[in-house]
C-alpha positions as a printed Julia matrix, in Angstrom:
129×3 Matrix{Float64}:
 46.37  -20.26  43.87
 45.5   -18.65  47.16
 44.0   -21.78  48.69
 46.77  -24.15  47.52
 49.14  -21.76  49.63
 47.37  -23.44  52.66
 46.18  -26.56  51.39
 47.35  -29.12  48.94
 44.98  -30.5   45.88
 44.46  -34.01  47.32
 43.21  -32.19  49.99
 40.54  -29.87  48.35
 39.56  -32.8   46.43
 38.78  -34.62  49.99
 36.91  -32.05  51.01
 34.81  -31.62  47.99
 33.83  -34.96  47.87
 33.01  -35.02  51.64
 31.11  -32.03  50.83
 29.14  -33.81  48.38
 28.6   -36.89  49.97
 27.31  -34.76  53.41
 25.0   -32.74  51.14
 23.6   -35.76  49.16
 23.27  -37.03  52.81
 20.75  -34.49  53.48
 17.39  -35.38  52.1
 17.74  -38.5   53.95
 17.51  -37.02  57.39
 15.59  -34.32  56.62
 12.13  -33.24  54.84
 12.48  -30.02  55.32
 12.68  -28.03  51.94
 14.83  -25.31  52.84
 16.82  -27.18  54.58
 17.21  -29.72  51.16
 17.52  -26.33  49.14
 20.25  -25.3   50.9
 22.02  -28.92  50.49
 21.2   -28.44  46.86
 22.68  -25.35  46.47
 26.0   -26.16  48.82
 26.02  -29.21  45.83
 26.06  -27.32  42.67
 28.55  -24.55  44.73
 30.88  -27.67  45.34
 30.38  -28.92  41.29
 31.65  -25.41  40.82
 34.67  -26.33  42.48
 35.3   -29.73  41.36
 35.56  -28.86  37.18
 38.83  -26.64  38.31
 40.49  -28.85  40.48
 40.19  -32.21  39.09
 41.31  -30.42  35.82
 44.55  -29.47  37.88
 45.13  -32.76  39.5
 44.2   -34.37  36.54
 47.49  -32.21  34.49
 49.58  -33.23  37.21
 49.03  -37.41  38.04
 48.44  -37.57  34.73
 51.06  -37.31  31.77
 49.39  -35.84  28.66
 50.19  -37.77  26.23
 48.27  -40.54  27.87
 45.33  -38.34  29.13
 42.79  -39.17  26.76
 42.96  -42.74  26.54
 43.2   -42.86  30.76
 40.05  -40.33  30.49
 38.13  -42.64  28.52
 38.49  -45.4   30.05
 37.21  -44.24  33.25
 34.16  -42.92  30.88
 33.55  -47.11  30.56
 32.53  -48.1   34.08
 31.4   -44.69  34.57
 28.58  -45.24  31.85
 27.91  -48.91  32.82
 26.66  -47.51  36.4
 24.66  -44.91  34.24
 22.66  -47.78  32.31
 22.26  -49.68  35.55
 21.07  -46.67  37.58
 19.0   -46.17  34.09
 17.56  -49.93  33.39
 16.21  -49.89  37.58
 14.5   -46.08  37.14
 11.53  -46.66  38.52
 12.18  -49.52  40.66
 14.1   -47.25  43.25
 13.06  -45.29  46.03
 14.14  -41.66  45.89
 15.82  -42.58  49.49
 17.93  -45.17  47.46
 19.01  -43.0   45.2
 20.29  -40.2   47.31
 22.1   -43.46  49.56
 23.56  -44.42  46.54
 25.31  -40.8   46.1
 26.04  -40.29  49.15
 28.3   -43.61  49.04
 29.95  -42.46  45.85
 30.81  -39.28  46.7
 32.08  -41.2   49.95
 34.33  -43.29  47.97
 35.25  -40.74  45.92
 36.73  -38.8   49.15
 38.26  -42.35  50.31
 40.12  -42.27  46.88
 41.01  -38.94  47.55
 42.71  -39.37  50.65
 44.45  -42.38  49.45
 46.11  -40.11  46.81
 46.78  -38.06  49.16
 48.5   -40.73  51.11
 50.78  -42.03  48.35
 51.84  -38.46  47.25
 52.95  -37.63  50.9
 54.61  -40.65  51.15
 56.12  -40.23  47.33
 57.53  -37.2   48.25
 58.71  -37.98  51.69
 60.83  -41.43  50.72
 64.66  -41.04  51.5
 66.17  -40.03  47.97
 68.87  -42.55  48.7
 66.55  -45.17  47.99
């Protein structure tokens, strides 16, 4: 696309988790409500761009004839934080919660960049290795 002509996927995946992670971020350091709003709506704008692209880097790390059973198990840990986040509802402060995102999404971006990492250095070993 237009963007990957100036960026590479590991890349836009960085910056939408960084994006996430700064506007999850937000309604720790503010109260103001527009201010949240517009963190809120910078979020759901950045969800909009994550369903595309990890779809793309997903049909290129991973081969397809071993896509769904990688998918799924991803789904495993991903649903044991679900019950976990579920089984403490009440017990945590919305403050938690939002410091709790904001580290995902931060690892998330971390992940990212280490991607990034080994497919520059993939691509940039001597072939007569």
């Amino acid at each position: 696309g237009v963007i990957e002509k100036h960026m590479s996927l590991t890349m836009i995946a960085r910056m939408i988790f960084l994006g996430a992670s700064a506007s999850m971020a937000v309604p720790m350091i503010t109260t103001s409500r527009e201010t949240i709003m517009a963190a809120f709506l910078a979020f759901e704008v950045i969800v909009g761009i994550f369903w595309p692209a990890i779809g793309t880097l997903r049909s290129i790390y991973v081969p397809e004839d071993q896509r769904a059973t990688i998918t799924n198990l991803f789904r495993v840990p991903l649903n044991f934080i679900v019950c976990i986040v579920l089984y403490y509802q009440g017990g945590m402060s919305v403050s938690n919660v939002f410091s709790f995102c904001t580290l995902f999404h931060f690892g998330a971006a971390v992940s990212a960049f280490l991607l990034h990492q080994a497919v520059h250095h993939q691509t940039t070993k001597d072939p007569e290795q």
